[in-house]
DRENPA-3360 file (N, C-alpha, C; in nm, 2 decimals, always signed):
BEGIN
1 = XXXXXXXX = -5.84/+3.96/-2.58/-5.76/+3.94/-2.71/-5.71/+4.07/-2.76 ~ -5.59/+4.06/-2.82/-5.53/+4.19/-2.86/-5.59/+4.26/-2.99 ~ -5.62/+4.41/-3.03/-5.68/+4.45/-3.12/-5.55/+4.47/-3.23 ~ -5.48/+4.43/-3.20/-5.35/+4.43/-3.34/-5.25/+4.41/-3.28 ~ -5.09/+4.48/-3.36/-4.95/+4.52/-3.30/-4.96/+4.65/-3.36 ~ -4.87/+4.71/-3.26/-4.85/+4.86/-3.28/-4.69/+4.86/-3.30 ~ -4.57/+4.91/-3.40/-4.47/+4.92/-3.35/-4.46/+5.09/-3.32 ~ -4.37/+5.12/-3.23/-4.35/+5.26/-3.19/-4.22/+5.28/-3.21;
9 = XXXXXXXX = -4.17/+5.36/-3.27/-3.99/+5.44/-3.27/-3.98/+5.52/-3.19 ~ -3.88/+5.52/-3.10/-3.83/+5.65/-3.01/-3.94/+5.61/-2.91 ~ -3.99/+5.51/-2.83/-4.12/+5.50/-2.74/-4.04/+5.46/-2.60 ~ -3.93/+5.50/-2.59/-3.87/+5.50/-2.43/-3.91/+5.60/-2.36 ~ -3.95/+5.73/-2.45/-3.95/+5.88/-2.34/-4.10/+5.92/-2.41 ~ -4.11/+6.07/-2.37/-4.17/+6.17/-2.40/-4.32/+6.12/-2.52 ~ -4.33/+6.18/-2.65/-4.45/+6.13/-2.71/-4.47/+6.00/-2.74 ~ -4.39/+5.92/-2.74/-4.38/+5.78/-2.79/-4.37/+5.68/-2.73;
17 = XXXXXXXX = -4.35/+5.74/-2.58/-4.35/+5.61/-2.49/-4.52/+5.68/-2.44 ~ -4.58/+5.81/-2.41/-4.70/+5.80/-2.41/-4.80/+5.72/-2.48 ~ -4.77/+5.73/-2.62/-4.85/+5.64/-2.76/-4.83/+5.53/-2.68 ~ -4.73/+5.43/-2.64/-4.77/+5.32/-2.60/-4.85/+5.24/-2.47 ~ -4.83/+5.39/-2.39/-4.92/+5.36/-2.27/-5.09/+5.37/-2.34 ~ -5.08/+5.47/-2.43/-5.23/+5.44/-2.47/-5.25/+5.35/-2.59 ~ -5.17/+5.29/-2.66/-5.23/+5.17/-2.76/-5.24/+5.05/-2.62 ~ -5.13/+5.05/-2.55/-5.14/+4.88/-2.45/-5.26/+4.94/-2.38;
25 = XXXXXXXX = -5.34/+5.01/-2.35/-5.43/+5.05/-2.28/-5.54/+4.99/-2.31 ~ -5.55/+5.01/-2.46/-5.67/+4.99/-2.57/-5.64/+4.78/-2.61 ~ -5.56/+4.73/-2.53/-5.52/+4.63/-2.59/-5.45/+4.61/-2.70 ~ -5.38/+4.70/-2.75/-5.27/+4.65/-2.82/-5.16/+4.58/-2.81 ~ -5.06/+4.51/-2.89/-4.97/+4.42/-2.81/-4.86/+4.55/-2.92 ~ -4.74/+4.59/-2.83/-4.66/+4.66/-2.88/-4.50/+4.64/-2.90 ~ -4.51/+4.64/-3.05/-4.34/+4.64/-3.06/-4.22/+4.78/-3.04 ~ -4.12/+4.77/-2.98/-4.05/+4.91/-2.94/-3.93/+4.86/-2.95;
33 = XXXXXXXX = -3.86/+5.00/-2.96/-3.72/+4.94/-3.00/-3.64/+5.09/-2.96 ~ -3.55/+5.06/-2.93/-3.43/+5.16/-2.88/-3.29/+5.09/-2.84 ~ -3.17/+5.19/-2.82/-3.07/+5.15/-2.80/-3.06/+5.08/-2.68 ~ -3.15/+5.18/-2.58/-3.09/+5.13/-2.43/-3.15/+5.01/-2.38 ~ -3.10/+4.90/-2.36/-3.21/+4.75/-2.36/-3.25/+4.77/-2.18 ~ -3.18/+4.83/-2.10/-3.24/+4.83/-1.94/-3.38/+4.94/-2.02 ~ -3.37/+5.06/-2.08/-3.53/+5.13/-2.08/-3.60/+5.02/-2.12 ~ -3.56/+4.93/-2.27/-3.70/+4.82/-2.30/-3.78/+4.72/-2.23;
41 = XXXXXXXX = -3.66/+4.68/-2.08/-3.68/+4.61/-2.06/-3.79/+4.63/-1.92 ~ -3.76/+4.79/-1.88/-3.87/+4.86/-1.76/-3.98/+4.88/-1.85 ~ -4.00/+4.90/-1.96/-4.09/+4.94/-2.04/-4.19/+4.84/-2.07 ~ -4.14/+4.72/-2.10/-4.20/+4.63/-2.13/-4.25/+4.55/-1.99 ~ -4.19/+4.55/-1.90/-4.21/+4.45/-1.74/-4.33/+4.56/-1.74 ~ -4.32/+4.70/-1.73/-4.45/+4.78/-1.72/-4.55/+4.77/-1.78 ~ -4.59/+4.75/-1.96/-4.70/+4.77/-1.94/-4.80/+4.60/-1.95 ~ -4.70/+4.54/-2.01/-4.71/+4.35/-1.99/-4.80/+4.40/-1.80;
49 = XXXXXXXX = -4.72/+4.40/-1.72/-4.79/+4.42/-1.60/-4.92/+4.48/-1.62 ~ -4.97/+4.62/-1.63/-5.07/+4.66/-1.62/-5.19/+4.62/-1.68 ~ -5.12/+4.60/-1.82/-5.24/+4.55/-1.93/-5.26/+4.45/-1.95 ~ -5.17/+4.34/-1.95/-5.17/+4.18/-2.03/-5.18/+4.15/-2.12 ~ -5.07/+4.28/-2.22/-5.04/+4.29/-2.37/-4.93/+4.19/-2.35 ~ -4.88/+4.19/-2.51/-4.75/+4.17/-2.51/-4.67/+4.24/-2.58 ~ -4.54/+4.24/-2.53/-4.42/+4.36/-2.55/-4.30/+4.30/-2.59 ~ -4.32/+4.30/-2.77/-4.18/+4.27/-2.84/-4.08/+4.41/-2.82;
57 = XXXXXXXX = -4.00/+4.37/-2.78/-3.87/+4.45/-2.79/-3.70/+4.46/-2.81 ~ -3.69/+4.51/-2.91/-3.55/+4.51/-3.02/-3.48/+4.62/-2.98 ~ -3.33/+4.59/-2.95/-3.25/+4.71/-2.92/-3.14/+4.73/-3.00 ~ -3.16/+4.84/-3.09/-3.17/+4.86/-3.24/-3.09/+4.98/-3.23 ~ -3.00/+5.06/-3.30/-2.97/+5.18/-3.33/-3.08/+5.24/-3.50 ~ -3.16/+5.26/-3.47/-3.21/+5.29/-3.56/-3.17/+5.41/-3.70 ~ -3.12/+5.48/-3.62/-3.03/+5.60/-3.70/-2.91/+5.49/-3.86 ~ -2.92/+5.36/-3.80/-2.83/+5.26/-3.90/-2.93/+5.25/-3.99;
65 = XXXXXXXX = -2.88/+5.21/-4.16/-3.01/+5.17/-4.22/-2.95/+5.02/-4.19 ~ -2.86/+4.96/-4.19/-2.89/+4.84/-4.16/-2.94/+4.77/-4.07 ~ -2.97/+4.82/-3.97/-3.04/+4.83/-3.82/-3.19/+4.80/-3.84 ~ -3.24/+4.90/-3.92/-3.37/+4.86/-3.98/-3.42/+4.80/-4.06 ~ -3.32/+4.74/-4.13/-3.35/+4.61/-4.22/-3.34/+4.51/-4.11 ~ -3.22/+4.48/-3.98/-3.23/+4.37/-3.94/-3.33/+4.36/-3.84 ~ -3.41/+4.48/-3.79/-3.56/+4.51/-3.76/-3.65/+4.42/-3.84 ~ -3.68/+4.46/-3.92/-3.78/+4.46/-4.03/-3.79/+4.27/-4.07;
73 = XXXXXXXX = -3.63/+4.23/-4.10/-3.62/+4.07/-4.09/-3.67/+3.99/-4.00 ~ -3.58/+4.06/-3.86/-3.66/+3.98/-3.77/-3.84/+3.99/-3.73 ~ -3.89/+4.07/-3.75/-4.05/+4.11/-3.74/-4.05/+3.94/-3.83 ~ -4.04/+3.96/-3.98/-4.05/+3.91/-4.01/-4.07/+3.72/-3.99 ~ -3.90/+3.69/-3.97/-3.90/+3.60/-3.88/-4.02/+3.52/-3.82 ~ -4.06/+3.63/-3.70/-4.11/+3.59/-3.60/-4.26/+3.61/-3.62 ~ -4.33/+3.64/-3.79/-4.47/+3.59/-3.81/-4.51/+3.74/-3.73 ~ -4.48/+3.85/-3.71/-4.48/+3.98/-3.64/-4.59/+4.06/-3.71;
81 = XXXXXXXX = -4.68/+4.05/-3.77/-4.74/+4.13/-3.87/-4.77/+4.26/-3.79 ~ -4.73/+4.34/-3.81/-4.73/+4.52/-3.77/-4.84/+4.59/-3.84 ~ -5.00/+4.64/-3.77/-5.09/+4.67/-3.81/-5.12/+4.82/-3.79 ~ -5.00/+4.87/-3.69/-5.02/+5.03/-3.68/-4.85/+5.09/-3.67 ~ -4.80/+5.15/-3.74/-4.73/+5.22/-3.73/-4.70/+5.37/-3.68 ~ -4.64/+5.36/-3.57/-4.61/+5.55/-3.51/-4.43/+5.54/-3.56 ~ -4.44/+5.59/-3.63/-4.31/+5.67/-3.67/-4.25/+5.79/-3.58 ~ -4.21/+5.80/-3.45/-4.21/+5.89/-3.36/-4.02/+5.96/-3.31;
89 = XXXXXXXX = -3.94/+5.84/-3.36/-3.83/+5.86/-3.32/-3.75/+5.98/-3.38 ~ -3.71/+6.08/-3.33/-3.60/+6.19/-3.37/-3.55/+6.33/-3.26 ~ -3.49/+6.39/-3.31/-3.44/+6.47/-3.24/-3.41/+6.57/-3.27 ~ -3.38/+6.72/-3.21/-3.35/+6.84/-3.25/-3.22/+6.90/-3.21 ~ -3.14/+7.00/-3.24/-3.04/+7.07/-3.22/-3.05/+7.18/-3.26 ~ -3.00/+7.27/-3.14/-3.00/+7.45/-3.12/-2.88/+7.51/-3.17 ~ -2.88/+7.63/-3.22/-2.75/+7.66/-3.26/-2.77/+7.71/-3.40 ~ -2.68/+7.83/-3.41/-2.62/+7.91/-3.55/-2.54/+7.73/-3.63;
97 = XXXXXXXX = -2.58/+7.77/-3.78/-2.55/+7.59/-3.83/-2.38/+7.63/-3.85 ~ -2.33/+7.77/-3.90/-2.21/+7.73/-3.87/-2.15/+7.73/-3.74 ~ -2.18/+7.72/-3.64/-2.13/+7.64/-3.48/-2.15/+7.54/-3.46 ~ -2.29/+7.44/-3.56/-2.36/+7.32/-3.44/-2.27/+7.23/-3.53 ~ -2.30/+7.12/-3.49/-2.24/+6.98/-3.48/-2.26/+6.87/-3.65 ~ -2.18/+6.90/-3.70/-2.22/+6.83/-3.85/-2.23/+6.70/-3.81 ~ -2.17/+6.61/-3.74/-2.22/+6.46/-3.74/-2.34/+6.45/-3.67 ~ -2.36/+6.55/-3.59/-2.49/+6.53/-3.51/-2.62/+6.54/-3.62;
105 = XXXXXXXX = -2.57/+6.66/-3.70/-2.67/+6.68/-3.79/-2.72/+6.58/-3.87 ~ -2.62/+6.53/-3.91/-2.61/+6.43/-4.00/-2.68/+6.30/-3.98 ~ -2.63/+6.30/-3.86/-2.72/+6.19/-3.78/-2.87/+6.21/-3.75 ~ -2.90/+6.36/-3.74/-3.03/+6.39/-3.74/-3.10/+6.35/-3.85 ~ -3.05/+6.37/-3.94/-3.09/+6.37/-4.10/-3.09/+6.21/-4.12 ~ -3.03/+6.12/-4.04/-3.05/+6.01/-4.07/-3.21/+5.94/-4.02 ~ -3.21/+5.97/-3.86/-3.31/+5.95/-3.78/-3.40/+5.99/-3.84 ~ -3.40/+6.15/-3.85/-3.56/+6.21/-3.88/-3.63/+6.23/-3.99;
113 = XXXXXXXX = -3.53/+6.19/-4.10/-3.57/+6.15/-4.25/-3.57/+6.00/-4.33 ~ -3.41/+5.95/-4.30/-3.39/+5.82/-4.38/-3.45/+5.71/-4.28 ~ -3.48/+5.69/-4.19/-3.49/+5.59/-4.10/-3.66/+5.61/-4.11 ~ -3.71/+5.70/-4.08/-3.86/+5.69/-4.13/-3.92/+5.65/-4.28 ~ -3.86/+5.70/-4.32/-3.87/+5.66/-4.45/-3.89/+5.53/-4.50 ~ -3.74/+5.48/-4.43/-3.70/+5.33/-4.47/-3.82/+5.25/-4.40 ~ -3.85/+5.26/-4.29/-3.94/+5.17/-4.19/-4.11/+5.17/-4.32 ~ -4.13/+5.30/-4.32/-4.21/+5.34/-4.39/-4.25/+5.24/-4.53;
121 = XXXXXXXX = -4.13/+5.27/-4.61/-4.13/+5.19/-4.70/-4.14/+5.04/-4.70 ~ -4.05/+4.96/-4.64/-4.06/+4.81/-4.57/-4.18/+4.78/-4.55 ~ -4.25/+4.86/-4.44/-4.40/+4.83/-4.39/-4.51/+4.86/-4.48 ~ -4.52/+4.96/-4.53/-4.65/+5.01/-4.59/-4.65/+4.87/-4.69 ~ -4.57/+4.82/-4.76/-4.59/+4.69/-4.86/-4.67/+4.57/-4.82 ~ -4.61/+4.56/-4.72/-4.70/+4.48/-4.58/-4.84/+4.47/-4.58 ~ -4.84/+4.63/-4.57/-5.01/+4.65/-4.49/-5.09/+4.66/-4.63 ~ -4.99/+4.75/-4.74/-5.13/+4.70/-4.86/-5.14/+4.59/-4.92;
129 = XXXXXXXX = -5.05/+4.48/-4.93/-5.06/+4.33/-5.02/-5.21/+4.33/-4.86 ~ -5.18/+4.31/-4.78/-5.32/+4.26/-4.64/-5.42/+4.39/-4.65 ~ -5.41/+4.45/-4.72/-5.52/+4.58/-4.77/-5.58/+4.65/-4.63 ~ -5.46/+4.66/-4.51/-5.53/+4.73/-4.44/-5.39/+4.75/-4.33 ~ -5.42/+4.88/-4.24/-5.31/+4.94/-4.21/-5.32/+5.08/-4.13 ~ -5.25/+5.13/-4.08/-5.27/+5.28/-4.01/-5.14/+5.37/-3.97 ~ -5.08/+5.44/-4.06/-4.93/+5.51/-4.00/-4.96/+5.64/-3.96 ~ -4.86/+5.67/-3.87/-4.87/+5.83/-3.80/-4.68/+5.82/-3.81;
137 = XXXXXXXX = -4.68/+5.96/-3.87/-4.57/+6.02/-3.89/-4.54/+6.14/-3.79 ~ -4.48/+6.16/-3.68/-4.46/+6.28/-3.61/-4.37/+6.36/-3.64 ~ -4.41/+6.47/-3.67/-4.35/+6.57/-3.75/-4.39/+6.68/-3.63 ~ -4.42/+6.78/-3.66/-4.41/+6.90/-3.55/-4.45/+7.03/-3.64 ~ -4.50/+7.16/-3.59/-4.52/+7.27/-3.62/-4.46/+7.34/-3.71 ~ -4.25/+7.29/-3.68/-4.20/+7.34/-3.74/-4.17/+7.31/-3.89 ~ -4.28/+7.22/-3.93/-4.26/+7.15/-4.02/-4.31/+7.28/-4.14 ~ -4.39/+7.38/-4.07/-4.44/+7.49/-4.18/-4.38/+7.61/-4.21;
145 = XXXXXXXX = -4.28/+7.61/-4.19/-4.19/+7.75/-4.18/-4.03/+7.72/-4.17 ~ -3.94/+7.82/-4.22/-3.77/+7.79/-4.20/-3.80/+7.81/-4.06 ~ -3.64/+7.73/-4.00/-3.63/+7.75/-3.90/-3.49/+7.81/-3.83 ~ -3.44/+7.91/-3.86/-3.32/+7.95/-3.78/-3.34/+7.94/-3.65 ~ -3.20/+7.92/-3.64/-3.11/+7.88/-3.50/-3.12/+7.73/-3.47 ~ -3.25/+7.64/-3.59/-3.25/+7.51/-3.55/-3.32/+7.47/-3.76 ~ -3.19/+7.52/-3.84/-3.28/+7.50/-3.95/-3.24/+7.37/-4.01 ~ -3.18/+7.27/-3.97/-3.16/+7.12/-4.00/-3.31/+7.01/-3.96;
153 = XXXXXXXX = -3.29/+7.09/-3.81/-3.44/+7.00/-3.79/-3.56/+7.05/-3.82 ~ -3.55/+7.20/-3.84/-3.67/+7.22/-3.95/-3.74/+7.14/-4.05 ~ -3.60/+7.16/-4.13/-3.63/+7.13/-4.25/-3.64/+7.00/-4.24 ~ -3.62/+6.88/-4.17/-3.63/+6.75/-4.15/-3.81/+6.76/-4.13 ~ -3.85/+6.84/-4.03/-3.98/+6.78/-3.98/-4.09/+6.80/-4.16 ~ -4.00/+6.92/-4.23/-4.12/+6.96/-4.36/-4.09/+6.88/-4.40 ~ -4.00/+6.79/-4.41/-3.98/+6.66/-4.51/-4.12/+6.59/-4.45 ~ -4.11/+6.52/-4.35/-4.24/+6.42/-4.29/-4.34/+6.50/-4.34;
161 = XXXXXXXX = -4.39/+6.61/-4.28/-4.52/+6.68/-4.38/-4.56/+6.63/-4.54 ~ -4.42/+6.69/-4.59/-4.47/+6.67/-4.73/-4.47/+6.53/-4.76 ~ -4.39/+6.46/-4.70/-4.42/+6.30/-4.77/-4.54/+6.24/-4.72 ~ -4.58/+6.26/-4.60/-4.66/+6.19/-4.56/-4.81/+6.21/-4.64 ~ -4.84/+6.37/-4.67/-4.93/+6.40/-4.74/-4.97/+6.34/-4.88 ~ -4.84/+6.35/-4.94/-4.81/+6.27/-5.06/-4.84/+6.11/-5.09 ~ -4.83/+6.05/-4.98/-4.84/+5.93/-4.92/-4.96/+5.91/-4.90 ~ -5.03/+5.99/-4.84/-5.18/+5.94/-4.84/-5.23/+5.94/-4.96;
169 = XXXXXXXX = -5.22/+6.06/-4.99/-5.29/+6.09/-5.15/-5.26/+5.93/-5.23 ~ -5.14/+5.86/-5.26/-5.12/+5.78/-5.36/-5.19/+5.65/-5.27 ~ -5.26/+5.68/-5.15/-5.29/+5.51/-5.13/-5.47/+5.53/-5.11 ~ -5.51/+5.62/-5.13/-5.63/+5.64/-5.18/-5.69/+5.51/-5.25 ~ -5.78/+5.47/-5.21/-5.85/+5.34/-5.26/-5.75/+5.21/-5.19 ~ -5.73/+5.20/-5.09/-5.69/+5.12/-5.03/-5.71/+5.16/-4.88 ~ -5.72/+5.01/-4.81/-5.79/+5.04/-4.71/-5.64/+5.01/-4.55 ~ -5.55/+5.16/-4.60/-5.44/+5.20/-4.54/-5.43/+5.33/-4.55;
177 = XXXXXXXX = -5.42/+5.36/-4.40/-5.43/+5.54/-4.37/-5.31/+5.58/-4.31 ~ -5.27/+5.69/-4.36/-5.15/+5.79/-4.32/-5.17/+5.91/-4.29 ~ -5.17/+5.94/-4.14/-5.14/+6.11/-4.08/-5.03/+6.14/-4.05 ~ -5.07/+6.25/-4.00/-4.90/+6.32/-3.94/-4.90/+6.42/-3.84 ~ -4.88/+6.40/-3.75/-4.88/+6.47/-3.66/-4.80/+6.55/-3.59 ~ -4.84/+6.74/-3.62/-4.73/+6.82/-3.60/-4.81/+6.94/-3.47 ~ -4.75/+6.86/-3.39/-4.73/+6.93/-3.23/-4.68/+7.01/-3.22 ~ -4.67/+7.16/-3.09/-4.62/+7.24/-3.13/-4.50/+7.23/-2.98;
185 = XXXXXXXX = -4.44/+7.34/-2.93/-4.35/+7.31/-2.82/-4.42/+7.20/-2.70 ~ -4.40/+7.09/-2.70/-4.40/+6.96/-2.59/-4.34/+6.96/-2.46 ~ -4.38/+6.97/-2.36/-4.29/+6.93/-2.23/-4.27/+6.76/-2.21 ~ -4.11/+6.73/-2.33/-4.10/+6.61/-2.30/-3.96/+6.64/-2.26 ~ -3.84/+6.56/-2.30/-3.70/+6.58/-2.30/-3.65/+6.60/-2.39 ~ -3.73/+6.64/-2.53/-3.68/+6.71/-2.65/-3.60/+6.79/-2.58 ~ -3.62/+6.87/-2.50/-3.59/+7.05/-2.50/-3.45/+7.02/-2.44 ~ -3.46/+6.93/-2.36/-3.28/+6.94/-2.27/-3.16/+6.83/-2.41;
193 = XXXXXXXX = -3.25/+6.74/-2.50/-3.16/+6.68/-2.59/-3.16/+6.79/-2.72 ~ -3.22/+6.93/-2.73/-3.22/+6.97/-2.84/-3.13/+7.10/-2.79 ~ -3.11/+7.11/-2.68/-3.01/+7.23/-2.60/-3.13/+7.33/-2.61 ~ -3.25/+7.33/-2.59/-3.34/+7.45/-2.60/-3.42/+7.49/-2.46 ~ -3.34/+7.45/-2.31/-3.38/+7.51/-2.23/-3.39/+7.65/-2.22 ~ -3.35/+7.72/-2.30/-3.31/+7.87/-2.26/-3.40/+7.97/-2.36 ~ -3.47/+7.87/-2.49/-3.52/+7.92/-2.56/-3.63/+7.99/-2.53 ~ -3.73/+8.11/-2.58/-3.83/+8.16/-2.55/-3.94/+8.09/-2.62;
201 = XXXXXXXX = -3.92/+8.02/-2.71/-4.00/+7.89/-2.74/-4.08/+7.83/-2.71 ~ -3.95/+7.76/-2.63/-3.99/+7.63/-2.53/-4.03/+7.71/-2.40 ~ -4.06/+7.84/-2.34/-4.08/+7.87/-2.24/-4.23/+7.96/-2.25 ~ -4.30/+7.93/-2.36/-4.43/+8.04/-2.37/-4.57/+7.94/-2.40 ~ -4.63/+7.86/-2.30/-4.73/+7.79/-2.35/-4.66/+7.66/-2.42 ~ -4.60/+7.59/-2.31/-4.58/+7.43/-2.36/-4.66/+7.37/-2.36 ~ -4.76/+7.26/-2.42/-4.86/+7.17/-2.44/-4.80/+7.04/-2.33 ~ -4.92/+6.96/-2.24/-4.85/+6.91/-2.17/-4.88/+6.78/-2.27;
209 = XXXXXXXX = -4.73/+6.66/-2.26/-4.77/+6.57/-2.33/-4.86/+6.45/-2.34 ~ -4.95/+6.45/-2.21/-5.05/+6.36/-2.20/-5.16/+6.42/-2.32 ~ -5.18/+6.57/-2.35/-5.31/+6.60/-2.42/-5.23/+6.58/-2.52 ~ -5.14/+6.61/-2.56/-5.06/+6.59/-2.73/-5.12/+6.49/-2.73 ~ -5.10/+6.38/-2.72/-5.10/+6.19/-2.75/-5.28/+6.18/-2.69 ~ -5.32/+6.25/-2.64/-5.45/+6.25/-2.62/-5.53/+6.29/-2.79 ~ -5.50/+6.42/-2.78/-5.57/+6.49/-2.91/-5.53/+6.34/-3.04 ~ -5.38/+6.36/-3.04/-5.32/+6.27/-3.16/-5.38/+6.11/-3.16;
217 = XXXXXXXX = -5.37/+6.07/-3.07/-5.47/+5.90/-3.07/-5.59/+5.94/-3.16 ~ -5.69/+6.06/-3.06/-5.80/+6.02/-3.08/-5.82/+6.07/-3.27 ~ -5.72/+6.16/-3.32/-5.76/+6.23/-3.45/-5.69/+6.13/-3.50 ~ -5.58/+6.06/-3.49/-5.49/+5.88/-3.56/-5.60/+5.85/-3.55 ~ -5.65/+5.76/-3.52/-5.77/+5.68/-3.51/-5.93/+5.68/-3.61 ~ -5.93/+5.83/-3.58/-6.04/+5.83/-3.72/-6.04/+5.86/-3.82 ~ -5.86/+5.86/-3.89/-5.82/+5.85/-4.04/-5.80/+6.00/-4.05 ~ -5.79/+6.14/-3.99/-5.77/+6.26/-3.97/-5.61/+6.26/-4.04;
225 = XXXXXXXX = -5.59/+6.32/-4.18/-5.47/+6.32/-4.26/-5.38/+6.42/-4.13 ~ -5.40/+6.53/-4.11/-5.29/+6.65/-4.06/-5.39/+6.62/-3.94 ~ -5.28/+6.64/-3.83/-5.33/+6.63/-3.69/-5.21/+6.77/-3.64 ~ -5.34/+6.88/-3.58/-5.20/+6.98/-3.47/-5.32/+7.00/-3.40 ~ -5.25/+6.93/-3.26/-5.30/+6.94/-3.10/-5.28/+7.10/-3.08 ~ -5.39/+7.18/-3.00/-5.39/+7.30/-2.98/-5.41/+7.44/-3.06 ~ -5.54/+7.47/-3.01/-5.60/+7.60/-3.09/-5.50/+7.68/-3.14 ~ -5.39/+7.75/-3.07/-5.28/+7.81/-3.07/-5.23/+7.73/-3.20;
233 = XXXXXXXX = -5.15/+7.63/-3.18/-5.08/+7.58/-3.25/-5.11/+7.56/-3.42 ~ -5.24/+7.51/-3.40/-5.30/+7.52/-3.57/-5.33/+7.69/-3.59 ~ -5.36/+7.79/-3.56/-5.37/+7.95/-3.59/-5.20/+7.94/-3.66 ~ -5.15/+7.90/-3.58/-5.01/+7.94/-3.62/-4.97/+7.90/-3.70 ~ -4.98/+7.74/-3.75/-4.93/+7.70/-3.86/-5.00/+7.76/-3.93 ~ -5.16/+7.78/-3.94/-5.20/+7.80/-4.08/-5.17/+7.97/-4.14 ~ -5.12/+8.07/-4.01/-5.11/+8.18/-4.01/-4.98/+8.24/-4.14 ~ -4.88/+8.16/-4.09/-4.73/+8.14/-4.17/-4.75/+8.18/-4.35;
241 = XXXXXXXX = -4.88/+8.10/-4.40/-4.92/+8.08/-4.57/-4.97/+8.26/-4.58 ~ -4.97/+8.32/-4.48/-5.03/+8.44/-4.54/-4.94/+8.56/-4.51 ~ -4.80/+8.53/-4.47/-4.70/+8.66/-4.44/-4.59/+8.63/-4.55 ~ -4.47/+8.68/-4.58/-4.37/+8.70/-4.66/-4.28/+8.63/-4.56 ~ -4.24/+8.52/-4.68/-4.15/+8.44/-4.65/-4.05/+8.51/-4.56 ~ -4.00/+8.61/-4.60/-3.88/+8.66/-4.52/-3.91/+8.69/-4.36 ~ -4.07/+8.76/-4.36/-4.11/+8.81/-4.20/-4.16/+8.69/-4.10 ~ -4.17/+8.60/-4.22/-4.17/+8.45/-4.09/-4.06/+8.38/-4.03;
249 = XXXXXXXX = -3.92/+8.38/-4.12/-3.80/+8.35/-4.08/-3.80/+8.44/-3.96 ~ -3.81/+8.59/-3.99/-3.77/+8.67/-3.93/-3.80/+8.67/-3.76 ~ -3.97/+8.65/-3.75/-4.03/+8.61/-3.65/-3.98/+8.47/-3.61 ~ -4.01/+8.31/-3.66/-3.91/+8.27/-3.62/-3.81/+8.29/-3.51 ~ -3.74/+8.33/-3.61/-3.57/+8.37/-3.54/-3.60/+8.45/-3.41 ~ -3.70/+8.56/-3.37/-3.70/+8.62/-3.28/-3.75/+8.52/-3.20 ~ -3.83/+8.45/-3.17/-3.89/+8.35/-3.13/-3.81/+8.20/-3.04 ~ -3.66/+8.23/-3.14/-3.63/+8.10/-3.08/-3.50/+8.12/-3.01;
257 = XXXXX = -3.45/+8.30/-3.04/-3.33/+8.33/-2.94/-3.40/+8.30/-2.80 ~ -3.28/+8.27/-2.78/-3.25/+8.25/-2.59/-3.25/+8.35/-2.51 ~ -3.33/+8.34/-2.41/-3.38/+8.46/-2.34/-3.26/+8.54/-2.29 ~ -3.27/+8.67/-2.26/-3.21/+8.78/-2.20/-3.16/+8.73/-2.07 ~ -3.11/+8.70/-2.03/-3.08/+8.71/-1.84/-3.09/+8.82/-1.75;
% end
């Protein structure tokens, strides 16, 4: 028998199609959603196959807010009750902000802010009237520091930080938990959709993403508010609270130019 539904955002690739190899693992039956309906439909023949979950799947532009309302209806609809939420879908872009791409950004800002949010909001109402519930918000490292050369999605991932934190705090006495999970450079296909092959970044000690989604299940799972996979990675965020704002941009920035040839 299935131990709940899990929905996952962004769960075609990288950390989010891992999350679902390991909830359908554990017996979860999982809902996913993306644009491309041939990924849903390998996705779902796959783990229906392995496990003998079951795999609702909606092909959704989620970056729409109306997209996620007509999500959220149909769940509805279909008697869908959603008992774990991974908030996982978004994306990055490289680049000085007067060169990069304002619709892209914009669009970023839809994905990695308004679209979590929205889902967020819809659901959590859900899970507290049924007084029980579990969301993970993926957010990232960068969520603790500016970020030049990529300060839109910076500042997108400190949004997830700060709300989700906020979030837990206000659902205190109810029996519904919220983390957040901030990874540090990932070897998924972030790096080739965020133009950051070239970065020194992405090229010093990438975390492979089986242990990301390893560490993150196992600390999701026992109500763990802030989750960061790797010794490295937590020194560093918590390092940032103790330098001058300016010498951490500054580091940063050195950090995320593109290597020398």
């Amino acid at each position: 028998m299935s131990k709940g539904t899990v929905l996952i955002t962004g769960a075609s690739s990288g950390i989010g199609y891992k999350f679902a190899e390991r909830f359908a693992k554990d017996q979860y039956n999982i809902v996913v959603i993306a644009r491309s309906e041939d990924k849903l439909k390998s996705l779902k023949e796959k783990l229906e196959s392995l496990y003998g979950i079951t795999v609702f799947s909606y092909t959704k532009d989620l970056s729409l807010q109306e997209e996620v309302n007509d999500l959220y209806q149909q769940l509805q609809n279909e008697n869908i009750e959603v008992d774990i939420l991974i908030n996982n879908a978004g994306f990055g872009l490289y680049g000085e902000f007067v060169e990069t791409d304002l619709d892209e950004e914009l669009n970023m800002i839809d994905l990695n802010i308004k679209t979590l949010t929205q889902l967020t909001k819809l659901i959590v109402k859900d899970m507290v009237k049924r007084n029980k519930g579990k969301i993970l918000n993926v957010s990232s490292t960068a969520a603790f520091q500016p970020g030049p050369l990529m300060a839109v999605y910076y500042a997108t991932k400190a949004y997830v930080l700060s709300f989700t934190e906020a979030l837990e705090n206000e659902l205190k006495g109810t029996n519904v938990t919220v983390s957040v999970l901030c990874p540090g450079p990932t070897a998924t296909n972030f790096t080739s959709r965020a133009k950051l092959g070239e970065s020194k970044l992405f090229n010093r000690g990438v975390m492979n993403v089986d242990d990301v989604v390893r560490i993150g299940y196992d600390e999701f799972m026992k109500g763990k508010t802030l989750i960061i996979p790797g010794f490295k990675n937590r020194f560093l965020a918590n390092s940032v609270r103790f330098l001058p704002r300016k010498v951490v941009t500054s580091v940063v920035r050195s950090m995320q130019d593109r290597r020398v040839q």
